[in-house]
N, CA and C atoms of all chains as a GROMACS GRO file, in nm:
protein
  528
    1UNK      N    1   4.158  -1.715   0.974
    1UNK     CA    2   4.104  -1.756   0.846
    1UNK      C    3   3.996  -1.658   0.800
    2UNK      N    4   3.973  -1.611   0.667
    2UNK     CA    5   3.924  -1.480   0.593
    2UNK      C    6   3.786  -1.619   0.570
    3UNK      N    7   3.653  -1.563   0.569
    3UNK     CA    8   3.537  -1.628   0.529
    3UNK      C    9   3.419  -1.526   0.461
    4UNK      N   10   3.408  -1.562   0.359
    4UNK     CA   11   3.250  -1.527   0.334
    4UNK      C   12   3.146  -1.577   0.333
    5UNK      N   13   3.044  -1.507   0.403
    5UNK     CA   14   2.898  -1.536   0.414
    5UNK      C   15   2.808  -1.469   0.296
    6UNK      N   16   2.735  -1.570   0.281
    6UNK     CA   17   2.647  -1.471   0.168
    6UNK      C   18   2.513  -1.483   0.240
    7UNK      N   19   2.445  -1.412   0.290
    7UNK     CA   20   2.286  -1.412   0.347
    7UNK      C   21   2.170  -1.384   0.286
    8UNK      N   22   2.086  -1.478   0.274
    8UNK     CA   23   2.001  -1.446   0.195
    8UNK      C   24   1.849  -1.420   0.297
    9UNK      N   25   1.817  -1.287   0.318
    9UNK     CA   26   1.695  -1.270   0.356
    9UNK      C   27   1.550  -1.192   0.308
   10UNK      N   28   1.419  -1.312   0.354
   10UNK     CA   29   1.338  -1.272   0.283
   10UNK      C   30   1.230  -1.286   0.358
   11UNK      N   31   1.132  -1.221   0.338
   11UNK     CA   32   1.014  -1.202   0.432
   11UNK      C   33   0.919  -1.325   0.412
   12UNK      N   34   0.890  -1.369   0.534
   12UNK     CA   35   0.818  -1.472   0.549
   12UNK      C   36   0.692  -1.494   0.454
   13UNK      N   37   0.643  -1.611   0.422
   13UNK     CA   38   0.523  -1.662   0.317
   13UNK      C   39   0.423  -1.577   0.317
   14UNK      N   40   0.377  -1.564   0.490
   14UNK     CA   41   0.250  -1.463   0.515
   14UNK      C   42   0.254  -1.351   0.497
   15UNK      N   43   0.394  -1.299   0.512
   15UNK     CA   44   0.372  -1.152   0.511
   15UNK      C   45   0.354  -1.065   0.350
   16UNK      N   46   0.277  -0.999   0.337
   16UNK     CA   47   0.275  -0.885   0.242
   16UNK      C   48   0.389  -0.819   0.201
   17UNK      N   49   0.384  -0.848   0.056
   17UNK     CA   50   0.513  -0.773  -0.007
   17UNK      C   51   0.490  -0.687  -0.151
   18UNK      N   52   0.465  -0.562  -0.024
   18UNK     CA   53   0.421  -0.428  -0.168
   18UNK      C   54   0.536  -0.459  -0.270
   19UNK      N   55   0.662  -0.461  -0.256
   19UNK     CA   56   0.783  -0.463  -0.351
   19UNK      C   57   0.746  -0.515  -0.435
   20UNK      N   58   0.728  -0.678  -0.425
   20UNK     CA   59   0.725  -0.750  -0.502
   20UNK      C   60   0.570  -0.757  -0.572
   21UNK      N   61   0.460  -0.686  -0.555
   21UNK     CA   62   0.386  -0.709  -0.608
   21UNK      C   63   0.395  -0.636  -0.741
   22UNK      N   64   0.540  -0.477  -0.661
   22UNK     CA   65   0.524  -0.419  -0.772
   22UNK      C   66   0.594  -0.371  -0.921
   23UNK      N   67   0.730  -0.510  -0.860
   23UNK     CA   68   0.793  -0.576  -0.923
   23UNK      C   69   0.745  -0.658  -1.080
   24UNK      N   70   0.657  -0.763  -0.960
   24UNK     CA   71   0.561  -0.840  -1.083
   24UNK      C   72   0.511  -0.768  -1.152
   25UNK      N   73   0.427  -0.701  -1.132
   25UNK     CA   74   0.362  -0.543  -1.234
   25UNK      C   75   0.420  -0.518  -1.344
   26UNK      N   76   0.520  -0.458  -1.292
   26UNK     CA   77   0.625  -0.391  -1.388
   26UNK      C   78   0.678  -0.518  -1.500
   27UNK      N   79   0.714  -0.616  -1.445
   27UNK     CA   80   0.734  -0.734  -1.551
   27UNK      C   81   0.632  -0.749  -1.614
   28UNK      N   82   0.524  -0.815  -1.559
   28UNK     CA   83   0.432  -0.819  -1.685
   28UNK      C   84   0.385  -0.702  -1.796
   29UNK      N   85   0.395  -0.552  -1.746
   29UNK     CA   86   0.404  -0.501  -1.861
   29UNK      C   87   0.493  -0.467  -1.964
   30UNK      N   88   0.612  -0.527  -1.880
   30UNK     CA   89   0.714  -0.532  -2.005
   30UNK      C   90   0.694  -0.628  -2.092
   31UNK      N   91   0.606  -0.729  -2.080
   31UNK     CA   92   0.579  -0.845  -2.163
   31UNK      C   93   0.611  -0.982  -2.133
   32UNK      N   94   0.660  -0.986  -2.006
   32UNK     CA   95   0.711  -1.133  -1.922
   32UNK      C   96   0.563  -1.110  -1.865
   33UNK      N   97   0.463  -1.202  -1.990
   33UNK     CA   98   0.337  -1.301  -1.899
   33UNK      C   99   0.338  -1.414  -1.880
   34UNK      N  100   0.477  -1.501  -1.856
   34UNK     CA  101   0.449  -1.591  -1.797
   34UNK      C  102   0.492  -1.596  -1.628
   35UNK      N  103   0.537  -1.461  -1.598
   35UNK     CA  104   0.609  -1.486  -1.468
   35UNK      C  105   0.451  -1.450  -1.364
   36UNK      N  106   0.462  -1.496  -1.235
   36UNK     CA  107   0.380  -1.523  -1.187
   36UNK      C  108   0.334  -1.494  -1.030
   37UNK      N  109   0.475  -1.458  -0.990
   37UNK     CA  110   0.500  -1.416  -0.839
   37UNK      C  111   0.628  -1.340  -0.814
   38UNK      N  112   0.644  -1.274  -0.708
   38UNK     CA  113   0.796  -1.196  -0.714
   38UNK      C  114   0.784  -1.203  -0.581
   39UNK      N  115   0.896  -1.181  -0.482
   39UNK     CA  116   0.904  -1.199  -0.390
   39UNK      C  117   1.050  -1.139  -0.383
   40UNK      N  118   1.106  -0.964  -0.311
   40UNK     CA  119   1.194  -0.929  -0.293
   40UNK      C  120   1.223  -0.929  -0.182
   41UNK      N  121   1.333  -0.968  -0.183
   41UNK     CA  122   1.452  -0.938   0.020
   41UNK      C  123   1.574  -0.907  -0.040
   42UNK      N  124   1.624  -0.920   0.055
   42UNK     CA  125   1.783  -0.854   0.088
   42UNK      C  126   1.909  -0.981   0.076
   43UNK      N  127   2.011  -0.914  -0.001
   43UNK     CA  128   2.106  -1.024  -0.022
   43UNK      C  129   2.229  -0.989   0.033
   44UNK      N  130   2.281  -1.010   0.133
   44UNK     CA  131   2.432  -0.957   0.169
   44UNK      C  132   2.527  -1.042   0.190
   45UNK      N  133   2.682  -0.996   0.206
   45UNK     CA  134   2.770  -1.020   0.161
   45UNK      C  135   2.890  -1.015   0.253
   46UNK      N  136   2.910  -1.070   0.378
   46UNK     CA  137   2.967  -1.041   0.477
   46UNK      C  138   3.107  -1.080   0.501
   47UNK      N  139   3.211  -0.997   0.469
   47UNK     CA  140   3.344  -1.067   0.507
   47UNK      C  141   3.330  -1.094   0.652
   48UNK      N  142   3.415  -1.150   0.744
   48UNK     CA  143   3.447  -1.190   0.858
   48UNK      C  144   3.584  -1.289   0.841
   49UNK      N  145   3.675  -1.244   0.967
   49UNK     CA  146   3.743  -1.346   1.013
   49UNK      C  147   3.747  -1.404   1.107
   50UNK      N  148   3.741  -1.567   1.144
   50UNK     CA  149   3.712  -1.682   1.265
   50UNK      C  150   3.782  -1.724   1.267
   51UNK      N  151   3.819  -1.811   1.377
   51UNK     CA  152   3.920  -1.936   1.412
   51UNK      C  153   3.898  -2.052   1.304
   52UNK      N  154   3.782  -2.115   1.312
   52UNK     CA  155   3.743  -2.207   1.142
   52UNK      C  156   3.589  -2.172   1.125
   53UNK      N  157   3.553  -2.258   1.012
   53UNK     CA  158   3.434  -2.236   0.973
   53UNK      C  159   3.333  -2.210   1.072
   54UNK      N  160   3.327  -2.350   1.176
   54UNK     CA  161   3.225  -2.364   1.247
   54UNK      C  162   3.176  -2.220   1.344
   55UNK      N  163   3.301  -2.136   1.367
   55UNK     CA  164   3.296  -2.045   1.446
   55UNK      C  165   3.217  -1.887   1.326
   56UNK      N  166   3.281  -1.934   1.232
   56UNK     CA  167   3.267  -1.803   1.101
   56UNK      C  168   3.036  -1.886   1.121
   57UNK      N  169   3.056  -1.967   1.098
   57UNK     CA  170   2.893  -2.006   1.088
   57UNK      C  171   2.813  -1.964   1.180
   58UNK      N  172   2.851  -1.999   1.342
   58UNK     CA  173   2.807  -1.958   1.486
   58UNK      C  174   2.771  -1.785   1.486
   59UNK      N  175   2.885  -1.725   1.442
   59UNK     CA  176   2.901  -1.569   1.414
   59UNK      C  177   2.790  -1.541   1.338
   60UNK      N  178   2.773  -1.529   1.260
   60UNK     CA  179   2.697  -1.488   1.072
   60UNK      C  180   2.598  -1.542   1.157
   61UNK      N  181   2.498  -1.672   1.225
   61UNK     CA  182   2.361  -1.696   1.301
   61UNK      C  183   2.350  -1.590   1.393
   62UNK      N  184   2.450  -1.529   1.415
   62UNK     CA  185   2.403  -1.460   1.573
   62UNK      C  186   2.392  -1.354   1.464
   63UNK      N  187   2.460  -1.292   1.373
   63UNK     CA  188   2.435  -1.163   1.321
   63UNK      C  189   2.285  -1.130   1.296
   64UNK      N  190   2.233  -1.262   1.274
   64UNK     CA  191   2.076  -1.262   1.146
   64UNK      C  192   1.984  -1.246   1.260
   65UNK      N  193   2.001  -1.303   1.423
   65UNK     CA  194   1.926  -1.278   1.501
   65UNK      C  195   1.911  -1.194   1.525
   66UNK      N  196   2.050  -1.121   1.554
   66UNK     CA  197   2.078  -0.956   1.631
   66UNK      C  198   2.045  -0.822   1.506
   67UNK      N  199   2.033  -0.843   1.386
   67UNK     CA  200   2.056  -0.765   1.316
   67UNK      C  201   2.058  -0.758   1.153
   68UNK      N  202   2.074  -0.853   1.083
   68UNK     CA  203   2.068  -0.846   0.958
   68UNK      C  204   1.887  -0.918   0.930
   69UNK      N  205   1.866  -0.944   1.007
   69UNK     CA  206   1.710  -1.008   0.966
   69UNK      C  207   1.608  -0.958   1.069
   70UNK      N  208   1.479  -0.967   1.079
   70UNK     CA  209   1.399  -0.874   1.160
   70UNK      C  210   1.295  -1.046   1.203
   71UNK      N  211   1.295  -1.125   1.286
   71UNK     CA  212   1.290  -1.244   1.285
   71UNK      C  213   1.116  -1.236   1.298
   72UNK      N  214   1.021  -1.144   1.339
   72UNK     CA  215   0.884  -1.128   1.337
   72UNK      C  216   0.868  -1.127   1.201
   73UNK      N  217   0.876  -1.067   1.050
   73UNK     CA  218   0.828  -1.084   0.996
   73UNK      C  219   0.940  -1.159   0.831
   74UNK      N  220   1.084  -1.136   0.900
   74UNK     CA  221   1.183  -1.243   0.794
   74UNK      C  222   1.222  -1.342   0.848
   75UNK      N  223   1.265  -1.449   0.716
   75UNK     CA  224   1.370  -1.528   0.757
   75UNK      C  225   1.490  -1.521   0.663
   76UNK      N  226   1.638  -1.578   0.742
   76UNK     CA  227   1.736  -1.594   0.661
   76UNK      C  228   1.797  -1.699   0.632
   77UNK      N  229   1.848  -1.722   0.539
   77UNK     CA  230   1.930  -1.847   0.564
   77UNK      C  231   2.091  -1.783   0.520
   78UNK      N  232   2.200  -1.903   0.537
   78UNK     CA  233   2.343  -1.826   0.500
   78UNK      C  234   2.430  -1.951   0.427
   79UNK      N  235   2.511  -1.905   0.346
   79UNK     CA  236   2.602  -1.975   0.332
   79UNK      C  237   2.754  -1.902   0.325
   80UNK      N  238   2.848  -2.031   0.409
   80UNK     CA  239   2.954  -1.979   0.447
   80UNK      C  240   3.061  -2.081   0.378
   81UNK      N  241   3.212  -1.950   0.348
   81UNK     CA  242   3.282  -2.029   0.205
   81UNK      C  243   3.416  -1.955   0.265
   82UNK      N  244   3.563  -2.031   0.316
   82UNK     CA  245   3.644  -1.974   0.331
   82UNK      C  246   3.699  -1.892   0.154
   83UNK      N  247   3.794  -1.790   0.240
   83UNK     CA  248   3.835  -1.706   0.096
   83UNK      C  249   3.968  -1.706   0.173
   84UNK      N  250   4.063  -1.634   0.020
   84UNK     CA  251   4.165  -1.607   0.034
   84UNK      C  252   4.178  -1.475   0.139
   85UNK      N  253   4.262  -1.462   0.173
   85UNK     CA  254   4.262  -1.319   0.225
   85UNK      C  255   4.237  -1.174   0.146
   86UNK      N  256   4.160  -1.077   0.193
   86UNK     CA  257   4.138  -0.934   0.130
   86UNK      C  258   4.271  -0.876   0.055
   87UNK      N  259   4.251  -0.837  -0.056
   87UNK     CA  260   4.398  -0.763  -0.081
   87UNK      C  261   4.327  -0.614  -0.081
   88UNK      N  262   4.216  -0.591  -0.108
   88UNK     CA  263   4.108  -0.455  -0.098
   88UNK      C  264   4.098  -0.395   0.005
   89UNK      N  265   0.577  -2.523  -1.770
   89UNK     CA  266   0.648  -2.608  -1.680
   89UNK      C  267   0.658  -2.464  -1.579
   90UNK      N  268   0.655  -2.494  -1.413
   90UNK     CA  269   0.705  -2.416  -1.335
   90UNK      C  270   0.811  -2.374  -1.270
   91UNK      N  271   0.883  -2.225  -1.272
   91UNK     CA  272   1.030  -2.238  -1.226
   91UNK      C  273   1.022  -2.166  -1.092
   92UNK      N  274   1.122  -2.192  -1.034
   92UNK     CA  275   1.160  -2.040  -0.930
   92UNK      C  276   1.304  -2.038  -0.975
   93UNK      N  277   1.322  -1.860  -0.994
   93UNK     CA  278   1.450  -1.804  -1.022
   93UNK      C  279   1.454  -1.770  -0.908
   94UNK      N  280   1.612  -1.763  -0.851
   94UNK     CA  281   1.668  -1.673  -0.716
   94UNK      C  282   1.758  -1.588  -0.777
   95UNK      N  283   1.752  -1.490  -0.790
   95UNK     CA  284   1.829  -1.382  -0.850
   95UNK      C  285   1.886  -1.276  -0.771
   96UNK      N  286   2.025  -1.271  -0.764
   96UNK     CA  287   2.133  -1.172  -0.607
   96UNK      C  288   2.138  -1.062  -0.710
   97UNK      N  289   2.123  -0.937  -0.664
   97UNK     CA  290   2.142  -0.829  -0.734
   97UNK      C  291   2.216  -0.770  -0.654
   98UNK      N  292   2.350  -0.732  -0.734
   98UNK     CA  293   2.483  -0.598  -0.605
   98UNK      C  294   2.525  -0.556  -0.656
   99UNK      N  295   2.618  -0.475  -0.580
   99UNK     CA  296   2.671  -0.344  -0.633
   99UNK      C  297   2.801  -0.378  -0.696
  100UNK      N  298   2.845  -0.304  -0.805
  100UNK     CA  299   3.000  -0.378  -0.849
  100UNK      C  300   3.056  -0.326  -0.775
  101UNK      N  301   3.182  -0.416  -0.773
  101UNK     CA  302   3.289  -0.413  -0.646
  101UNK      C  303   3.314  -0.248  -0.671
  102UNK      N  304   3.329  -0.190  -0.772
  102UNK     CA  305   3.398  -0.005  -0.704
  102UNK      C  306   3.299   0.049  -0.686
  103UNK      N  307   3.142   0.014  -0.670
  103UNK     CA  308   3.016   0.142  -0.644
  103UNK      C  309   3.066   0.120  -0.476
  104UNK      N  310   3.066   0.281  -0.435
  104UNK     CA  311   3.040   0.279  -0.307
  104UNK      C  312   2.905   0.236  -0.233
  105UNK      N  313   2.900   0.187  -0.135
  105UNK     CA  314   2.815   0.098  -0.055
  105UNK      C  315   2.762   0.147   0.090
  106UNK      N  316   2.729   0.240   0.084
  106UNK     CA  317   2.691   0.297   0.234
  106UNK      C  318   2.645   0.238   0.331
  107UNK      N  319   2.527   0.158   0.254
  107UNK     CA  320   2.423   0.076   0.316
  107UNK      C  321   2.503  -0.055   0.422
  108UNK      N  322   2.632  -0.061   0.332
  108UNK     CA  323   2.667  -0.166   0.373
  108UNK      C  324   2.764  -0.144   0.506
  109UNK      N  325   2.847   0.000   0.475
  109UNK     CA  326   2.953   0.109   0.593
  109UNK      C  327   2.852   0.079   0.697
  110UNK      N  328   2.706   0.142   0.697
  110UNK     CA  329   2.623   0.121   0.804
  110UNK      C  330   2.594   0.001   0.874
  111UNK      N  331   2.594  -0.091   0.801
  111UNK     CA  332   2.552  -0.239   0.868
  111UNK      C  333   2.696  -0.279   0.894
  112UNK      N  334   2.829  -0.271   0.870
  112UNK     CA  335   2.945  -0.323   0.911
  112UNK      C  336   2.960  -0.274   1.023
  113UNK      N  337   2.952  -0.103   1.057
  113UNK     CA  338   2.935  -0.074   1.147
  113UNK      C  339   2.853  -0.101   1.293
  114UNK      N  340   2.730  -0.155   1.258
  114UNK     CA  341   2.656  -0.177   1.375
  114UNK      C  342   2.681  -0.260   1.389
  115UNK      N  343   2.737  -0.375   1.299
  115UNK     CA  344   2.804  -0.554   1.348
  115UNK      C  345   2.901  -0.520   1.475
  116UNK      N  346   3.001  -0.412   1.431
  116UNK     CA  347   3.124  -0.429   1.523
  116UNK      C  348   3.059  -0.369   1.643
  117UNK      N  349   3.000  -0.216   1.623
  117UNK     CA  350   2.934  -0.210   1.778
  117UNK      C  351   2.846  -0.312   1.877
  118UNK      N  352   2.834  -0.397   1.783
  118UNK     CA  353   2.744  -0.507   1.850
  118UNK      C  354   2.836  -0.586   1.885
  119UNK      N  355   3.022  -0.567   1.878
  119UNK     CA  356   3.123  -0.656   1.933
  119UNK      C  357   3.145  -0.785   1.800
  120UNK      N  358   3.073  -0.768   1.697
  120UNK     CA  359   3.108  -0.890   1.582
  120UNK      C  360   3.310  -0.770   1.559
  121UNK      N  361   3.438  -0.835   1.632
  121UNK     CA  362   3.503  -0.764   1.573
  121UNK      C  363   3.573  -0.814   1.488
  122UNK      N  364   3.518  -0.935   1.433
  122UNK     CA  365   3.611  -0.967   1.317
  122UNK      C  366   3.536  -1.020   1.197
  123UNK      N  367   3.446  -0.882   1.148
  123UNK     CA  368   3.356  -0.865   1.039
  123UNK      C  369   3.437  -0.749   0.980
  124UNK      N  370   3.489  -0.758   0.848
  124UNK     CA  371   3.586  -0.686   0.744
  124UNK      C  372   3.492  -0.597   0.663
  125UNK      N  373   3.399  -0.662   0.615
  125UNK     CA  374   3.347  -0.579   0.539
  125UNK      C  375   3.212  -0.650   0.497
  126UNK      N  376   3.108  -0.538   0.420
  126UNK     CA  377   2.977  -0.595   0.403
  126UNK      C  378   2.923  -0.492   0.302
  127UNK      N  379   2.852  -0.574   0.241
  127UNK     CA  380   2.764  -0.561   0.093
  127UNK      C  381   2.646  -0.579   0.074
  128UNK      N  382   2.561  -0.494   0.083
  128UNK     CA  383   2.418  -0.513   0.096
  128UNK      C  384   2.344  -0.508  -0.049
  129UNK      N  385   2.276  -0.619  -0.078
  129UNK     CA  386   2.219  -0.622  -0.264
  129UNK      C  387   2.087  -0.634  -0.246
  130UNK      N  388   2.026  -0.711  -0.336
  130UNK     CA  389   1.876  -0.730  -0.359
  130UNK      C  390   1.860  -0.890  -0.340
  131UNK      N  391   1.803  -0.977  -0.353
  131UNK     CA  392   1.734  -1.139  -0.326
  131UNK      C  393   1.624  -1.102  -0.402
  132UNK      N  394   1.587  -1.152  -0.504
  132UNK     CA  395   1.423  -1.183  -0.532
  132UNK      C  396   1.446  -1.288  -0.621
  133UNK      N  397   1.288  -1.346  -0.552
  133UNK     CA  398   1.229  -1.514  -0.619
  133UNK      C  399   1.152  -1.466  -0.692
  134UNK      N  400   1.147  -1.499  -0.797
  134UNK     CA  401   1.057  -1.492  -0.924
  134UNK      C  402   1.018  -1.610  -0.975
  135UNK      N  403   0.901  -1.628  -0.969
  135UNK     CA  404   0.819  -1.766  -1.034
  135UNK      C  405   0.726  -1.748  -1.099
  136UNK      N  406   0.793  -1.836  -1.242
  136UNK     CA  407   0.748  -1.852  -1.368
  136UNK      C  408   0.728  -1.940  -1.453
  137UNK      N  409   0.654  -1.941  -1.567
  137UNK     CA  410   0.593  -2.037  -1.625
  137UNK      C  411   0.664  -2.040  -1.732
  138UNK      N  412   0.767  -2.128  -1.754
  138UNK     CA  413   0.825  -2.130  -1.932
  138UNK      C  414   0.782  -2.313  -1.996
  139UNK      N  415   0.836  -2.269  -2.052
  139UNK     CA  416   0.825  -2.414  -2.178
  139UNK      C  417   0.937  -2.550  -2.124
  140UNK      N  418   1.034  -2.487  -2.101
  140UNK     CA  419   1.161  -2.544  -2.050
  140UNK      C  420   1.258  -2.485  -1.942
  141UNK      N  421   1.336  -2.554  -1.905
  141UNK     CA  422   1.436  -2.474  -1.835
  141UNK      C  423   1.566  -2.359  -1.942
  142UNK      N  424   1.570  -2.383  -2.027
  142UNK     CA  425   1.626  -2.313  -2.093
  142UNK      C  426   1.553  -2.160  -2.150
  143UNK      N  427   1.425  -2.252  -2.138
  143UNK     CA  428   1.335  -2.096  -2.199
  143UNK      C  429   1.299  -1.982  -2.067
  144UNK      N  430   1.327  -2.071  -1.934
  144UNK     CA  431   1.294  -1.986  -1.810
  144UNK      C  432   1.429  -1.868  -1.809
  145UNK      N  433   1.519  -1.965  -1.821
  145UNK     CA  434   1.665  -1.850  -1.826
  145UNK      C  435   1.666  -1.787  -1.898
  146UNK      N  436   1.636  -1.792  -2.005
  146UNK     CA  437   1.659  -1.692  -2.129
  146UNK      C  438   1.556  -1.570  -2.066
  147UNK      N  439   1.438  -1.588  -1.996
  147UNK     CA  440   1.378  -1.449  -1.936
  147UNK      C  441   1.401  -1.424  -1.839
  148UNK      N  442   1.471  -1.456  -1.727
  148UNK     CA  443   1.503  -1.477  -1.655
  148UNK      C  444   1.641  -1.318  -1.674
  149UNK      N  445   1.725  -1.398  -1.759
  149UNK     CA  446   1.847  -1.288  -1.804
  149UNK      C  447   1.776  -1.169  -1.849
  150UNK      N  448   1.720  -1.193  -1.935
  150UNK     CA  449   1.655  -1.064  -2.018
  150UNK      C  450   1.571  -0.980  -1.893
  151UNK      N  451   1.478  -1.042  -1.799
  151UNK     CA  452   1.414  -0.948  -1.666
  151UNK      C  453   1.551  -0.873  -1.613
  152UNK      N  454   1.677  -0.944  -1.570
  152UNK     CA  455   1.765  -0.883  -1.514
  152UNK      C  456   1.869  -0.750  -1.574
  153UNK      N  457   1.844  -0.739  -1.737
  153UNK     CA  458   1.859  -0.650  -1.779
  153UNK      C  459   1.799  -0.528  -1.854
  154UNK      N  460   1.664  -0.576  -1.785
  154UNK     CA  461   1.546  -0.480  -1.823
  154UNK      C  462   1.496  -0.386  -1.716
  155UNK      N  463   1.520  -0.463  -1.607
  155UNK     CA  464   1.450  -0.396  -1.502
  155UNK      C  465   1.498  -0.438  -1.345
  156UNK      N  466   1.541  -0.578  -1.320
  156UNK     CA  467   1.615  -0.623  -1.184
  156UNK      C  468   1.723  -0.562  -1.103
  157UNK      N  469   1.807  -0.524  -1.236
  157UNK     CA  470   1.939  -0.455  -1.201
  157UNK      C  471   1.992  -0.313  -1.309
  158UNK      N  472   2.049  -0.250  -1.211
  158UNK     CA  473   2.066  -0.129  -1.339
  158UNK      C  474   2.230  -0.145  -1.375
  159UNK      N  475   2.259  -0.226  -1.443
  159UNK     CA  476   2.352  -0.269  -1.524
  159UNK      C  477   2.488  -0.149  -1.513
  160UNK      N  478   2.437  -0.032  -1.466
  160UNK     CA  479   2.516   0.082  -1.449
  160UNK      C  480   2.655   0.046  -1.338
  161UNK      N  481   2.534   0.047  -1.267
  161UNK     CA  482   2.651  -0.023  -1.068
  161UNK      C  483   2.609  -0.135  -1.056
  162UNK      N  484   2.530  -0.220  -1.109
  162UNK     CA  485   2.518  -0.314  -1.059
  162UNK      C  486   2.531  -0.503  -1.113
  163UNK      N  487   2.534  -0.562  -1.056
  163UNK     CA  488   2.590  -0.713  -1.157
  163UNK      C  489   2.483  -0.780  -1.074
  164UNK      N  490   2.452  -0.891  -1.124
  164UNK     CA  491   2.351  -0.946  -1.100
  164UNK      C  492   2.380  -1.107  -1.158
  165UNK      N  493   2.320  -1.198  -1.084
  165UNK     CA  494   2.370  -1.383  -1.102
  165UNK      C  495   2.224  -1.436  -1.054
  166UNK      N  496   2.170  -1.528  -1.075
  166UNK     CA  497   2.067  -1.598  -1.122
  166UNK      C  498   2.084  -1.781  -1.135
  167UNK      N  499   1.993  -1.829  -0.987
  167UNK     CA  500   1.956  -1.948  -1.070
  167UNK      C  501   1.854  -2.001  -1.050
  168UNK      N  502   1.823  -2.135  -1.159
  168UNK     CA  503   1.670  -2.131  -1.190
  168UNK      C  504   1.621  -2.273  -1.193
  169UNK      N  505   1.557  -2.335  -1.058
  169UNK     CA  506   1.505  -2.432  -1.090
  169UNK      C  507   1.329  -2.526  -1.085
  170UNK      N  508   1.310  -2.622  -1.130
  170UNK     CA  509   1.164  -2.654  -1.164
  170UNK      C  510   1.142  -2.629  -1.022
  171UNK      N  511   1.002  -2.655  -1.004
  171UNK     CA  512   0.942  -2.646  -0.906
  171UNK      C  513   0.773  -2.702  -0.920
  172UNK      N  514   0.748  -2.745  -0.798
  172UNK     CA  515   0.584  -2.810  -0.856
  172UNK      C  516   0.505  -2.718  -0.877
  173UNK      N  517   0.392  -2.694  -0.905
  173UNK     CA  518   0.309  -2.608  -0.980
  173UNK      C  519   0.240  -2.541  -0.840
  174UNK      N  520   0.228  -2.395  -0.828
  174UNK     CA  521   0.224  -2.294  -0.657
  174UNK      C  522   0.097  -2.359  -0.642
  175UNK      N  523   0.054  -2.374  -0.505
  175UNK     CA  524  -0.081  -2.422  -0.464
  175UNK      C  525  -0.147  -2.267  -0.397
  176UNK      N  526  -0.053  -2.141  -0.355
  176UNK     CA  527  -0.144  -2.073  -0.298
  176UNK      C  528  -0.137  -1.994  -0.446
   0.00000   0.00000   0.00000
């Protein structure tokens, strides 16, 4: 079975985020003063194939430990969605 | 009224994706061997102050084609909901 994960990771509350401070910046001088905070991470997009979901879910957790997330200063969360098969 | 937008910023499906060759790659050396493929984008929370929920989206879209995403390679999806007013 063909599954996608979509991962969404982002650096923890405490930690400092030059990006996004300088994100916000840049918005407010474009003229968005009501926005107020920015906060950038990483969004990915993981095909995989598993036996069923539960296994495609088990997989994609171990990835975020081992590798798509840096667990000292991010966290991730995921969501997982069978697909048709790749024709790409 | 207070929002948080979550806004995925990626690459359209024909921009090549290096970022992503690289991280598919280190999945499988890490033995993930039934990871197909991977797409590495942007995540950012943006929190803002509009009138309504309709008035948050409407800047919301307009940030994403001003400055979030470069509309060139990239597509970008957005969603946006209340939230209580930030305490830090």
């Amino acid at each position: 079975m063909h599954f996608l994960a979509r991962v969404f990771v982002s650096l923890k509350p405490a930690v400092n985020d030059p990006q996004g401070i300088t994100v916000l910046r840049a918005l407010q001088r474009l003229g968005f003063s009501g926005v107020q905070g920015v906060r950038v991470g990483k969004y990915l997009e993981v095909r995989l194939e598993a036996a069923d979901r539960a296994a495609a879910e088990r997989q994609v957790a171990e990835m975020c430990g081992k590798l798509l997330a840096n667990p000292v200063i991010e966290q991730s969360r995921f969501e997982v969605a069978e697909e048709a098969p790749a024709t790409h």
